[in-house]
N, C-alpha and C positions, 0 to 999 in steps of 0.2 A: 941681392937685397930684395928685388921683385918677388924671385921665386922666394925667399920665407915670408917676406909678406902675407902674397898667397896665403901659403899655408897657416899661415898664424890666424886669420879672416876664415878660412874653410875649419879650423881647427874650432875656435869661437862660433860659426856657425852651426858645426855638430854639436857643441855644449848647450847652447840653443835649445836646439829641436832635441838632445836628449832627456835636460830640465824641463822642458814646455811638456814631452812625452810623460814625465814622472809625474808631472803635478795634474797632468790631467785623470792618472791614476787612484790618487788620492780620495782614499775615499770620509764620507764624513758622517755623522747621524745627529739631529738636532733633538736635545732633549726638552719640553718644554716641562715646568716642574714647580713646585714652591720649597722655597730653602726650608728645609726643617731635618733634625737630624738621623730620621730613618729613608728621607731622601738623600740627602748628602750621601749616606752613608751604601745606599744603594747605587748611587751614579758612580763611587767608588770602583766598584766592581765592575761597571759598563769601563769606566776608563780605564784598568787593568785590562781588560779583555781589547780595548782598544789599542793600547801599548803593542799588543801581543800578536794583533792581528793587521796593522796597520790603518786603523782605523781613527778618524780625529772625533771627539765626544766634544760636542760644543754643547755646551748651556746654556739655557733662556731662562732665568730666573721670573718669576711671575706674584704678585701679592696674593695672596690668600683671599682677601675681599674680592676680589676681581678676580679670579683664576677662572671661576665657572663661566662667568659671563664671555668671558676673553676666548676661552677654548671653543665654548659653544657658538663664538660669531668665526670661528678659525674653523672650525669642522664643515658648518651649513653654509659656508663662504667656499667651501672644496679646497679650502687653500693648501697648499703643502710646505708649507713655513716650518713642522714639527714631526719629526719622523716616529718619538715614539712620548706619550704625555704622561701625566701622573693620573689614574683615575680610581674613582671611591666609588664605593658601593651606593653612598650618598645619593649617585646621580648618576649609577648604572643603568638603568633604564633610559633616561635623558639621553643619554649617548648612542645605546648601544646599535642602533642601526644605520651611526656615522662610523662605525670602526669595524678594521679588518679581523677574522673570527680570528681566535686562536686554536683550532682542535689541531690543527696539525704544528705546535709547538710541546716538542714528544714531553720535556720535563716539567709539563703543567700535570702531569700522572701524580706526581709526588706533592702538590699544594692540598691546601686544608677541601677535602668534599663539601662539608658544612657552609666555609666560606665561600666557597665557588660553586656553591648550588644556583643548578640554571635561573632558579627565581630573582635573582641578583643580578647577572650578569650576561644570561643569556637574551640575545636579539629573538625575533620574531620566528627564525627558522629554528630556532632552541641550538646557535652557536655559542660558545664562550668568547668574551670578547678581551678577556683580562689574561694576565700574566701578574701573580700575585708581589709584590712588594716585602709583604710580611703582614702578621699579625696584629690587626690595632684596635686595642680595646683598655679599656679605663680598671682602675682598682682603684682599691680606699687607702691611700698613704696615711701613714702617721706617725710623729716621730716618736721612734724608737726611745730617745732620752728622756722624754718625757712618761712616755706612757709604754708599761709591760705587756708583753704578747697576751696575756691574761686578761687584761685592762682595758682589752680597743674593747669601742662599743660593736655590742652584736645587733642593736635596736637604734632604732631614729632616735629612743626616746631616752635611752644611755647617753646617746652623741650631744643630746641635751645637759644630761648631769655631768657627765665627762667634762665636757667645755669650762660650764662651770665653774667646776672647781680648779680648773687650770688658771682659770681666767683670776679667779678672785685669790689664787695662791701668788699671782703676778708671773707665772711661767711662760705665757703670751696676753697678744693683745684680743684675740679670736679664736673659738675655739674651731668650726671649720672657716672656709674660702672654696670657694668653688668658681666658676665660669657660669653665667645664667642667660647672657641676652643672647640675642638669634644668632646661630650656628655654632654657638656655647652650650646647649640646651644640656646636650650629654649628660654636664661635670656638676649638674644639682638636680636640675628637673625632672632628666630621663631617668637617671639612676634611681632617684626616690620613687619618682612613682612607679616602677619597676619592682622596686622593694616592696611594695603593695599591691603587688596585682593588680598595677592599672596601666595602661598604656594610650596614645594619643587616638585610635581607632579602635571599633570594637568590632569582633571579638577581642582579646586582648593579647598580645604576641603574635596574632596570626598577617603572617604576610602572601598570601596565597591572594590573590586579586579577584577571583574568582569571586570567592567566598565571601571576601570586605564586599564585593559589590552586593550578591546577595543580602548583603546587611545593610544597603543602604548606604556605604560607605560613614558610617553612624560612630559621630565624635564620640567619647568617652568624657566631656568635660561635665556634663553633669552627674554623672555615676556620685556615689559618696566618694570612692575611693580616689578620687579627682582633687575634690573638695577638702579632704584631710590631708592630699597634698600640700596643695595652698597653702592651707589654715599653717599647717607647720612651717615653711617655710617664713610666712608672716611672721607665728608667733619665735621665732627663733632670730628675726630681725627686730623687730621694735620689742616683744615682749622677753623674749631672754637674753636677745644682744650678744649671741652666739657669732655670729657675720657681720659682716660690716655693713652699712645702713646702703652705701650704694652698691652692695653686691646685684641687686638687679640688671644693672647695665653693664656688669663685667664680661669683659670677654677672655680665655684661660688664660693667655700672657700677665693680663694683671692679676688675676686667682694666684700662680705658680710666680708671678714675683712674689705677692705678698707671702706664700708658705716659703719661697725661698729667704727670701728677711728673716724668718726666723719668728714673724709675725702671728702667724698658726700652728695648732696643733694637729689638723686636719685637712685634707684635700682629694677630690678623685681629677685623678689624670690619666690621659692614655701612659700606658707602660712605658713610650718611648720615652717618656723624659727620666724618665730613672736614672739615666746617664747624665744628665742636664743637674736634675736635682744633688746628683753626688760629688758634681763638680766643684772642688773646693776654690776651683775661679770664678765661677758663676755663683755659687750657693752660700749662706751662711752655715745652713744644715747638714754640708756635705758630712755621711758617713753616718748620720743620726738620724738614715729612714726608714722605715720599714712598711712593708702592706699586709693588705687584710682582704678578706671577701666585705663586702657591702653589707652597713646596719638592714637590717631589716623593717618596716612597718608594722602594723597590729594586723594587718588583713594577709601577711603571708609568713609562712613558715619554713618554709624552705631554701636554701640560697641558692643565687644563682649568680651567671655570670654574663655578658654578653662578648658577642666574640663577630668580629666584620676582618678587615683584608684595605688595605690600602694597594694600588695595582700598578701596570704599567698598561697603557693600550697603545696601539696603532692605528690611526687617519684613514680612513677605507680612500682616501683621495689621493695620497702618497701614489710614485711612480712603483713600480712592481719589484723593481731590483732592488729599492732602497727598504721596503716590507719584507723581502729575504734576509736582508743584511743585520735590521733588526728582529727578526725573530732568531738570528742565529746567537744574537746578543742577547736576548731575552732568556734563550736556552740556556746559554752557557753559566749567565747568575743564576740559574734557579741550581744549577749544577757545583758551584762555588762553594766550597764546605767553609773554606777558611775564610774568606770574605764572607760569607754570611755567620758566620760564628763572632767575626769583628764587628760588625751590624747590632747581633744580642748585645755584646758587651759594652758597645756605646752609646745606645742608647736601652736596652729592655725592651725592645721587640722581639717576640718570637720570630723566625725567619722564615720566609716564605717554603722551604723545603721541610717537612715535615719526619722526614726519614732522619733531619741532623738533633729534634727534639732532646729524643733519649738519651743521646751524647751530651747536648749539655747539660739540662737535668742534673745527669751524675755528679756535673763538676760544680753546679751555679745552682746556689738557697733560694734565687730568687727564680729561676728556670721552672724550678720546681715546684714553689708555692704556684707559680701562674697555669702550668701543667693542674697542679690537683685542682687549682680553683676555677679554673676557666676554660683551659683547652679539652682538657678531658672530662669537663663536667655535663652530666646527662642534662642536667639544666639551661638551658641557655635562653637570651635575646637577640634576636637581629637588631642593632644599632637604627634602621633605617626603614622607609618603607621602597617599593620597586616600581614607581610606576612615575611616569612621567610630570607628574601634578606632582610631587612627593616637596619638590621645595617651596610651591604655595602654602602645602597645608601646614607646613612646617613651621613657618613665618606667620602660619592665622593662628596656629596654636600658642606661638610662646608672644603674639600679642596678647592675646586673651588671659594667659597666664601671670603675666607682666604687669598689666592693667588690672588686674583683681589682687596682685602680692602689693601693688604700691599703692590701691585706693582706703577704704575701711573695712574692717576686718566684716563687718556685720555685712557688707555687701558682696561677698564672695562670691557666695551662691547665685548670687541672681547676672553679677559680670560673666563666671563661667557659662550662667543658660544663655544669656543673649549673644556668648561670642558663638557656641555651638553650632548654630545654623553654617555662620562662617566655615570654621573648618569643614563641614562635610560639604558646601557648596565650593569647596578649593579642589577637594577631591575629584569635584564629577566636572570640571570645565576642562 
């Protein structure tokens, strides 16, 4: 009885040290990230790959309000709490000399050039710091049951009569909704005045830092093309009642509930919700949507599109093994045809791999409109600017804008001149 004893004790003791062995092998990657369904649907693929390789994908869900603020006291803090985050163009530059490069993650060869041009993304030695996410860029929704491909407006000033007459047939309550208060700016402000040739710095579209400085780093809010932004936006709030009176402090979630109520006829959203929008559990609309390239303004003729990258980076502060481990993971989704083809189709993100395009295209109406409209268009905007000040001036601009949409119309002019100084003194601190 001793001797099994023994051995039952030494037997328990190998199980032991072979479990203790196992688990110390275990390896893990913490993703820091904000839920939204073109991450979702990317962490997807991290934990397929994790499945496969024995790797555990834990997640750290993070709020949207506080993402920046949080990551950027987790970086200049050296902490290594996040082995691989979510990072935007937005505040590429803000970042970029806290994160590990990526030139030697080989299947960043195949992400958008345009998007991952070094003025975006690259650090101070001209490394890339990103591993692209997918494509994320806004279009003009509009429902299809309401209004014929013939019928979207191709002018501001259509989107005006359009509305309208939706409105006064009782087909909605609104002719557009959009997103307008800060870090909404996109989904009314940026696009229109884009539509017009005007943009928050001058020169206009230029994101070269270089050259903004040369220029003084010199608002645009007084320009005319500034000021008929406004004006429209005013008059399309109190004087045509096209939007809803508190669309100035909206932020997208309530813009894209109310188009999903069934409330509007109009909306600009990034691509990803397409999938959101057509969900007949989430949407009243599901199946009755369709897009457009953006109305245009009186000051421009041409259309265009703007096209950014939602990313994945790496913590320059991370242990060395654990920056291997995720760049092998980073490689392997940019390498994922079928997981990134799940990605398009549930939410309307182009996917980070560029080469799988043309395949969907073939198969997907909507693949394809965003192809002619926006990925392949010789036209474009950068969504953002690249420099470190970039979310000051961003916050001076759509006060200043905010404050002249909701004071009196006669006062426009003279709110845009005196907030002007502001923004370009955001730029140069």
């Amino acid at each position: 009885m001793q001797g099994l004893a023994r051995w039952l004790m030494a037997a328990a003791a190998a199980l032991v040290a072979v479990t203790g062995s196992a688990a110390a092998q275990v390896k893990e990657l913490r993703i820091g990230y904000q839920p939204s369904p073109i991450q979702d649907a990317s962490i997807a693929m991290f934990e397929a790959w994790g499945a496969k390789n024995g790797v555990k994908i834990v997640k750290v869900p993070n709020s949207y309000g506080v993402y920046v603020e949080k990551m950027t006291a987790s970086l200049t803090s050296n902490a290594d709490q996040y082995d691989v985050i979510w990072h935007n163009d937005d505040w590429g530059q803000t970042w970029a000399h806290l994160l590990e490069p990526m030139d030697d993650v080989e299947a960043n060869k195949f992400g958008s050039k345009w998007s991952m041009s070094p003025i975006v993304f690259a650090n101070a030695q001209g490394q890339n710091t990103v591993v692209p996410m997918g494509q994320t860029f806004s279009v003009f929704f509009y429902r299809s049951d309401l209004v014929k491909p013939e019928e979207v407006p191709k002018t501001l000033e259509e989107l005006v009569t359009v509305s309208k007459k939706l409105q006064a047939d009782g087909k909605v309550k609104f002719g557009y909704v959009g997103g307008m208060s800060m870090n909404h700016s996109w989904f009314s402000w940026f696009w229109s005045m884009w539509a017009n040739n005007c943009d928050v710095l001058l020169p206009a579209y230029e994101r070269d830092n270089k050259k903004l400085a040369e220029a003084g780093w010199k608002s645009s809010l007084t320009d005319p093309c500034m000021q008929k932004t406004v004006e429209y936006w005013w008059d399309a709030i109190n004087t045509h009642k096209i939007v809803p009176r508190g669309m100035p402090a909206y932020d997208r979630n309530e813009a894209n509930a109310i188009f999903m109520a069934g409330d509007a006829a109009f909306t600009v959203a990034d691509t990803l919700w397409w999938g959101t929008f057509n969900d007949p559990n989430k949407s009243k609309v599901a199946g009755k949507i369709a897009a457009a390239r953006f109305p245009l303004g009186p000051d421009r003729k041409k259309p265009f599109g703007w096209d950014d990258i939602w990313g994945w980076a790496i913590p320059k502060s991370i242990p060395e093994e654990r920056k291997k481990l995720a760049k092998q993971m980073l490689n392997a989704m940019m390498l994922d045809e079928e997981g990134q083809t799940k990605l398009f189709k549930s939410t309307g993100a182009p996917p980070p791999n560029t080469t799988f395009w043309p395949k969907i295209a073939e198969q997907d109406p909507f693949m394809k409109l965003l192809k002619e409209a926006v990925l392949d268009s010789p036209d474009k905007v950068r969504g953002a600017y690249y420099f470190p000040q970039w979310p000051a001036v961003h916050k001076a601009f759509n006060d200043a804008v905010t404050k002249a949409v909701t004071g009196k119309r006669e006062d426009i002019a003279k709110v845009l001149a005196e907030n002007a100084p502001l923004v370009s003194k955001a730029a140069q601190q």
